[in-house]
KOLDRENDO-493440 format. One record per atom (N, C-alpha, C, CB): residue in one letter; x, y, z; residue number from 1. Coordinates in Angstrom, 2 decimals, always signed. Last residue first. Glycine has a CB too. Layout:
REM residues N
REC  residu       xx       yy       zz  num
REC       a        X        Y        Z  NUM
...
//
This chain:
REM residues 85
REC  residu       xx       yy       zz  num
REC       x   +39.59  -123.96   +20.19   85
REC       x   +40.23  -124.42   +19.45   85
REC       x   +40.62  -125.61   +20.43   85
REC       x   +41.15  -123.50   +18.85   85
REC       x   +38.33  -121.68   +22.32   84
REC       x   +37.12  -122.70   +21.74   84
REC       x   +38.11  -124.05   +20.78   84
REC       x   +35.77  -121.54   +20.39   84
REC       x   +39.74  -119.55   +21.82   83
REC       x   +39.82  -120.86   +23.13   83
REC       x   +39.44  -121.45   +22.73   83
REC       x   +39.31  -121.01   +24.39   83
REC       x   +39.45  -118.21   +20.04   82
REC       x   +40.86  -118.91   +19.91   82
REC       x   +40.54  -119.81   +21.41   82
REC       x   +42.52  -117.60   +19.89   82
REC       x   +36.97  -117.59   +20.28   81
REC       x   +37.45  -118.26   +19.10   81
REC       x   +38.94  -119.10   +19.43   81
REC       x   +37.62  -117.08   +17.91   81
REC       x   +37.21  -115.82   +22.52   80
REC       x   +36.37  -116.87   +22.01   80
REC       x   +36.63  -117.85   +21.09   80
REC       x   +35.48  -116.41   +21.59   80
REC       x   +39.14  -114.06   +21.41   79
REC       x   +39.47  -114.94   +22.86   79
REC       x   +38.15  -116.46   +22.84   79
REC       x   +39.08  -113.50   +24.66   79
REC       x   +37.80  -113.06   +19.31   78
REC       x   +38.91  -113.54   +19.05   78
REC       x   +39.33  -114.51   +20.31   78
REC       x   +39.81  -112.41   +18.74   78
REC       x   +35.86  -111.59   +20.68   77
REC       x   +35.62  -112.31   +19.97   77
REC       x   +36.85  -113.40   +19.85   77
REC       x   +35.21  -111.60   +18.96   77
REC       x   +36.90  -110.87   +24.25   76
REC       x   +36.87  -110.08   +22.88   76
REC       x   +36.69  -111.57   +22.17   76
REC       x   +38.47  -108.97   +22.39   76
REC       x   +35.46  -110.91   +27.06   75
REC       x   +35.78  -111.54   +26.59   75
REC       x   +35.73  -111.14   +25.00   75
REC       x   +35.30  -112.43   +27.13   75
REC       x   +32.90  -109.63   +28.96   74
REC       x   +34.52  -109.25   +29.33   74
REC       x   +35.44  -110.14   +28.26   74
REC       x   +34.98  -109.76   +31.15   74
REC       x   +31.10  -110.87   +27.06   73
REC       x   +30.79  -111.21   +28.69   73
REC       x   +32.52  -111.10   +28.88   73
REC       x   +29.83  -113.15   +29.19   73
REC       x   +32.41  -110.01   +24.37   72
REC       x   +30.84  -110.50   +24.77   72
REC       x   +31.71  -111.63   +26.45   72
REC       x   +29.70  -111.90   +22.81   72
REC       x   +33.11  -107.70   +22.24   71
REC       x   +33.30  -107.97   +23.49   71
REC       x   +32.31  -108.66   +23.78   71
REC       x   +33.49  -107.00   +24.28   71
REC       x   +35.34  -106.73   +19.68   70
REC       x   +34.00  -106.57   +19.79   70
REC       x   +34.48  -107.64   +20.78   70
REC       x   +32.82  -106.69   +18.53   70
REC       x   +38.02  -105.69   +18.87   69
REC       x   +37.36  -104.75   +19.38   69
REC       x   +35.95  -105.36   +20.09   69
REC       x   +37.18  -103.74   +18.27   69
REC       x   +39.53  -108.04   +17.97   68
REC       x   +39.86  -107.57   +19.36   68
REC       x   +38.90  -106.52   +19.55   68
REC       x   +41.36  -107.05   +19.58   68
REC       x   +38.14  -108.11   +15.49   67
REC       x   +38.25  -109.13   +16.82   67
REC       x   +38.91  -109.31   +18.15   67
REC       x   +38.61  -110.06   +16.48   67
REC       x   +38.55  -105.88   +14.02   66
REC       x   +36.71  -106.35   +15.25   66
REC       x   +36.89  -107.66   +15.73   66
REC       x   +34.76  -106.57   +14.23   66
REC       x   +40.40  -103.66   +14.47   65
REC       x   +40.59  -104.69   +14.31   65
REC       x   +39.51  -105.57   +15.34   65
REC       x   +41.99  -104.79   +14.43   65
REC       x   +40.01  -100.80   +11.90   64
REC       x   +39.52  -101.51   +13.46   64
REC       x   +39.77  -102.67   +13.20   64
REC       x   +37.95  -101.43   +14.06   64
REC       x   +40.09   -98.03   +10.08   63
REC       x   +40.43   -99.44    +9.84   63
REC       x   +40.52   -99.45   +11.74   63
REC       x   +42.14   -99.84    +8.62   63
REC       x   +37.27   -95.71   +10.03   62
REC       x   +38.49   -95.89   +10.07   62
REC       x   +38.47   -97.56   +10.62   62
REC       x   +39.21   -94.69   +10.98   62
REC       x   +34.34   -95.55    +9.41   61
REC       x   +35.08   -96.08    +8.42   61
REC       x   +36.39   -96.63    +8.58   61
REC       x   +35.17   -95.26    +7.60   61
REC       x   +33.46   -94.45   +12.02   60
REC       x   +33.54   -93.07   +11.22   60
REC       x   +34.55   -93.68    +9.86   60
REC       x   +34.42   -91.54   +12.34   60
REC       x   +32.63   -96.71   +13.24   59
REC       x   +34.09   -95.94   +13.63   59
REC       x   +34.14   -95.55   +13.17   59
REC       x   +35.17   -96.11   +13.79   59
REC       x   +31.01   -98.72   +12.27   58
REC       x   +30.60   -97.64   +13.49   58
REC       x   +31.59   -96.53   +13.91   58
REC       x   +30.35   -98.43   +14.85   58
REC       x   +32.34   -99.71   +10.31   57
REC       x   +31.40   -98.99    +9.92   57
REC       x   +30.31   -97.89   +11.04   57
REC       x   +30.74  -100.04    +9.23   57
REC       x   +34.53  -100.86   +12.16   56
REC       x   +34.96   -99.84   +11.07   56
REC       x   +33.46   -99.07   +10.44   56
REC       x   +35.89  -100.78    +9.71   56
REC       x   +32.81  -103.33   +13.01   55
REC       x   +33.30  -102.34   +13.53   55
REC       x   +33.55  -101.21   +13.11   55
REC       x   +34.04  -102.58   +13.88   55
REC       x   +32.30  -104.68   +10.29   54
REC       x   +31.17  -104.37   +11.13   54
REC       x   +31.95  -103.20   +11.70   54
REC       x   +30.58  -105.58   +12.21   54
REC       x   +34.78  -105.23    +9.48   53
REC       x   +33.82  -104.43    +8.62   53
REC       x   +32.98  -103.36    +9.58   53
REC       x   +32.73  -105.52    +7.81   53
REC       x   +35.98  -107.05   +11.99   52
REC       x   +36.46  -105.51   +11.32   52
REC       x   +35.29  -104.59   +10.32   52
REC       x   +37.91  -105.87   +10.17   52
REC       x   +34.21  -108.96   +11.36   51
REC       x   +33.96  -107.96   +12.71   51
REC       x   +34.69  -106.88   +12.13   51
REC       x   +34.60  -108.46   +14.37   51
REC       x   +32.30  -109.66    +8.31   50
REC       x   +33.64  -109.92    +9.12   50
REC       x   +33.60  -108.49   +10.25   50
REC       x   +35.26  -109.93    +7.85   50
REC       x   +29.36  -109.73    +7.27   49
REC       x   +30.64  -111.02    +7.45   49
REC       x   +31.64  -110.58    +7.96   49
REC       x   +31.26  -111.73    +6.19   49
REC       x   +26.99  -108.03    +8.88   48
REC       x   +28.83  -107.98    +7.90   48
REC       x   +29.00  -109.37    +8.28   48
REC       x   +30.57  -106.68    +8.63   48
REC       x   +23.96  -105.71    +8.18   47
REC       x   +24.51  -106.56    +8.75   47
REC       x   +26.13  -107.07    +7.86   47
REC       x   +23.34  -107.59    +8.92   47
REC       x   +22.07  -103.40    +9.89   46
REC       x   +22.91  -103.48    +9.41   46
REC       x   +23.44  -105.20    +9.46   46
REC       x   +23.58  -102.42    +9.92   46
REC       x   +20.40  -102.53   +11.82   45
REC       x   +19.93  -104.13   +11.00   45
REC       x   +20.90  -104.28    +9.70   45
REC       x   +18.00  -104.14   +10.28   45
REC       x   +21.18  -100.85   +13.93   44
REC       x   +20.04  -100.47   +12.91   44
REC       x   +20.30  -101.41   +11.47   44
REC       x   +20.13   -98.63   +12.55   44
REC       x   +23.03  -102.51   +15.52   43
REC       x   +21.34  -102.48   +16.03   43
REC       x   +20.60  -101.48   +14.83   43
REC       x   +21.10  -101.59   +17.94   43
REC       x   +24.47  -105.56   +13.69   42
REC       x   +24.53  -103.94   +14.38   42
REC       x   +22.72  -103.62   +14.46   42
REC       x   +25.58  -102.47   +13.00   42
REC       x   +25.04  -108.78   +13.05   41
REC       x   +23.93  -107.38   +12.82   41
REC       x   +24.16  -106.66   +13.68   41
REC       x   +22.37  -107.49   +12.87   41
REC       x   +27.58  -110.54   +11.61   40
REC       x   +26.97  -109.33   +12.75   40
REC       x   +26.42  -108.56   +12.59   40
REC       x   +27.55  -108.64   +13.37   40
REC       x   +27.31  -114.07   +10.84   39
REC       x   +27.02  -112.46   +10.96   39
REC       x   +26.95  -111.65   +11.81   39
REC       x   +26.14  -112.13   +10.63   39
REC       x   +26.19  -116.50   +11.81   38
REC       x   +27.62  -116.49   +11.10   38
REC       x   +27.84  -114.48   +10.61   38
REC       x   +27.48  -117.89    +9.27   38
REC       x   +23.93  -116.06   +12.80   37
REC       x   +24.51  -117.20   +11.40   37
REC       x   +25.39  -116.72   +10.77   37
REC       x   +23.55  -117.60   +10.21   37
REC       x   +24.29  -113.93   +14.46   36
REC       x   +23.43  -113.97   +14.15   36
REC       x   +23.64  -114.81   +12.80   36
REC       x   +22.94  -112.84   +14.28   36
REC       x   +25.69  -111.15   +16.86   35
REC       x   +26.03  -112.32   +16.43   35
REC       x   +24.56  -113.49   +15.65   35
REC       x   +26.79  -112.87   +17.83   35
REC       x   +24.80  -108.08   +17.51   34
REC       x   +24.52  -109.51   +18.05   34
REC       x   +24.79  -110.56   +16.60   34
REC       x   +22.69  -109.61   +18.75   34
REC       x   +25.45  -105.06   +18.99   33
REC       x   +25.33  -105.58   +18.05   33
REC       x   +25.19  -107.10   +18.44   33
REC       x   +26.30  -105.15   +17.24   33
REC       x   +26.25  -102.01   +20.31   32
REC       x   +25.43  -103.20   +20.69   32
REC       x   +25.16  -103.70   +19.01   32
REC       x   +23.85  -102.75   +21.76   32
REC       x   +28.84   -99.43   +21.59   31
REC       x   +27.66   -99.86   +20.24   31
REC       x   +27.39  -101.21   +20.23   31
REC       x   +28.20   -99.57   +18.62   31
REC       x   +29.04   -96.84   +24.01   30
REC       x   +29.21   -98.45   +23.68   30
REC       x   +28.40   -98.34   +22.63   30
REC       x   +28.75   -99.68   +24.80   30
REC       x   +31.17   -94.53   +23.94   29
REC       x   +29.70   -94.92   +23.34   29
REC       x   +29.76   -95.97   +23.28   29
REC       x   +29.19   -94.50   +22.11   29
REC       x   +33.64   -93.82   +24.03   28
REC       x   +32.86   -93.32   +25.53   28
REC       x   +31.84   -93.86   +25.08   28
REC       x   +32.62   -91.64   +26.08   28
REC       x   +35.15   -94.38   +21.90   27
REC       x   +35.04   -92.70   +21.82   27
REC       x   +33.68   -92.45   +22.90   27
REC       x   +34.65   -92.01   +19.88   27
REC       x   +33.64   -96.93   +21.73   26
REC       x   +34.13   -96.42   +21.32   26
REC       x   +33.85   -94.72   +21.29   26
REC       x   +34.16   -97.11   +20.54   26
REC       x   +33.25  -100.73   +22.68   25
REC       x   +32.94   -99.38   +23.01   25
REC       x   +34.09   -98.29   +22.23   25
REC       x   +32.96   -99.29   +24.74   25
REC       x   +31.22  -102.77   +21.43   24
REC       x   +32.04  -102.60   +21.07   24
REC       x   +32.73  -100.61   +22.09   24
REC       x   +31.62  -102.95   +19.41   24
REC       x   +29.39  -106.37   +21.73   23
REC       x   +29.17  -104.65   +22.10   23
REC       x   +30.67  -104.44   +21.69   23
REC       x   +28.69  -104.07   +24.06   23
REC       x   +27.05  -108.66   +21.41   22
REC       x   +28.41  -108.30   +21.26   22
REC       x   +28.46  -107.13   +21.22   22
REC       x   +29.06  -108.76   +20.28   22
REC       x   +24.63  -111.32   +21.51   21
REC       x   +25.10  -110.14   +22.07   21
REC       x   +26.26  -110.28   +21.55   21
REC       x   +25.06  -109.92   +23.49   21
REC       x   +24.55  -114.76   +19.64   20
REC       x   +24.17  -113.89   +20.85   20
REC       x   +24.88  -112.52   +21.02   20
REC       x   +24.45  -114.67   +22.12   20
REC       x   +25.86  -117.66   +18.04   19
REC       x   +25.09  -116.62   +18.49   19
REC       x   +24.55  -116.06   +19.73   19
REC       x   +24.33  -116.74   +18.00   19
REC       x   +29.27  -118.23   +18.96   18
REC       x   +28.02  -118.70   +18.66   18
REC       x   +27.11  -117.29   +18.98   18
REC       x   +27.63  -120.11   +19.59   18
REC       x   +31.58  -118.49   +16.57   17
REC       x   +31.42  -117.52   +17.19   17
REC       x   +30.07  -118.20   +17.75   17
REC       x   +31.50  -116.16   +16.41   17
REC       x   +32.21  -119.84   +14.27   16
REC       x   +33.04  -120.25   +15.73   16
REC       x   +32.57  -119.42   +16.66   16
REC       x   +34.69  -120.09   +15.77   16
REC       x   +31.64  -118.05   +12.31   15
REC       x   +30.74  -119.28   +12.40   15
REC       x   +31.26  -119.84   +13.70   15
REC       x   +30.86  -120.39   +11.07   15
REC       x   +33.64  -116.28   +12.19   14
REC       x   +32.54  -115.78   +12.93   14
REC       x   +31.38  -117.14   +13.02   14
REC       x   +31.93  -114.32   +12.11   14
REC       x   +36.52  -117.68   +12.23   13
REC       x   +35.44  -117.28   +11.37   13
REC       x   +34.14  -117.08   +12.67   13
REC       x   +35.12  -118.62   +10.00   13
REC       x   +40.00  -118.28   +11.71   12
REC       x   +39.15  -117.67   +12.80   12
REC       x   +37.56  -117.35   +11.91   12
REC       x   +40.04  -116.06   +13.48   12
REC       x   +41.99  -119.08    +9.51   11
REC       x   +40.43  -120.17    +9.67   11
REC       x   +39.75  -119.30   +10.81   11
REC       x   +40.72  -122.24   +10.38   11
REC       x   +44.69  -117.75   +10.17   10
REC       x   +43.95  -118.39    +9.39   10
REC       x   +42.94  -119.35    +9.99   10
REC       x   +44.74  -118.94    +8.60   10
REC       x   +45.30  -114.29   +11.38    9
REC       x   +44.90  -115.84   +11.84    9
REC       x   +43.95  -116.95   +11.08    9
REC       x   +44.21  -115.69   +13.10    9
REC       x   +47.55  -112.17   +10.42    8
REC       x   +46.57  -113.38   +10.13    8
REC       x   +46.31  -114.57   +10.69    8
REC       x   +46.75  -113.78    +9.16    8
REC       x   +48.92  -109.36   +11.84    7
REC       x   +49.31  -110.90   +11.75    7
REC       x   +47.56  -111.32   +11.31    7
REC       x   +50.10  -111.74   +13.60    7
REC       x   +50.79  -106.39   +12.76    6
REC       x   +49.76  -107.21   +11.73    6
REC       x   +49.91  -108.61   +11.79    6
REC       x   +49.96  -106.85   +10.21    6
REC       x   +53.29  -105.53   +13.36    5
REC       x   +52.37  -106.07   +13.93    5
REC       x   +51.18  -106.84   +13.59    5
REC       x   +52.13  -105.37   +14.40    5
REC       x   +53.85  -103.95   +11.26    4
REC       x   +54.66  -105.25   +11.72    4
REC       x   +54.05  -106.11   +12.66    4
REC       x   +55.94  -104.92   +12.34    4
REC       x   +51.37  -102.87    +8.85    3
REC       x   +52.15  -102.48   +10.57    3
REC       x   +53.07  -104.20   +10.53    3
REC       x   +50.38  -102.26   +12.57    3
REC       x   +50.95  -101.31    +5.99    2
REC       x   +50.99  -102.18    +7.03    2
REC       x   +51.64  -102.60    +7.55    2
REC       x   +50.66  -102.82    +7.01    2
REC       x   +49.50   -99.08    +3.90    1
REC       x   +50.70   -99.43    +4.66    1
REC       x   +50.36  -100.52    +5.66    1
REC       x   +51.29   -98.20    +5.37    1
//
């Protein structure tokens, strides 16, 4: 099913992202992960092409939206990206 809310932002890519740190907090647990050619390795070397993946695989699978979830210096990925434009 999908929400009305839902929207695509065409071309946002984690290559716009530059490398370094990114944390995600959830259910009181922050989870630390770092940006890494265009990838996100999670701290047991997991690694995703897209933040939702990444995220959703720390979230017990359930669907996450990892560019509003994942955070680097008070600032969600997506705010990165979409300024940087």
């Amino acid at each position: 099913s999908s929400s009305a809310r839902t929207r695509t932002v065409i071309g946002r890519s984690l290559a716009q992202v530059p490398d370094g740190p990114i944390h995600f907090r959830h259910r009181g647990v922050t989870h630390h992960a770092a940006v890494e050619g265009h990838q996100i390795v999670l701290a047991d070397g997991r690694r995703f092409d897209a933040p939702s993946t990444a995220a959703s695989a720390l979230n017990g699978g359930a669907a996450i939206n990892g560019w509003q979830a994942w955070i680097r210096d008070g600032r969600t990925i997506a705010s990165i990206v979409d300024g940087s434009r």
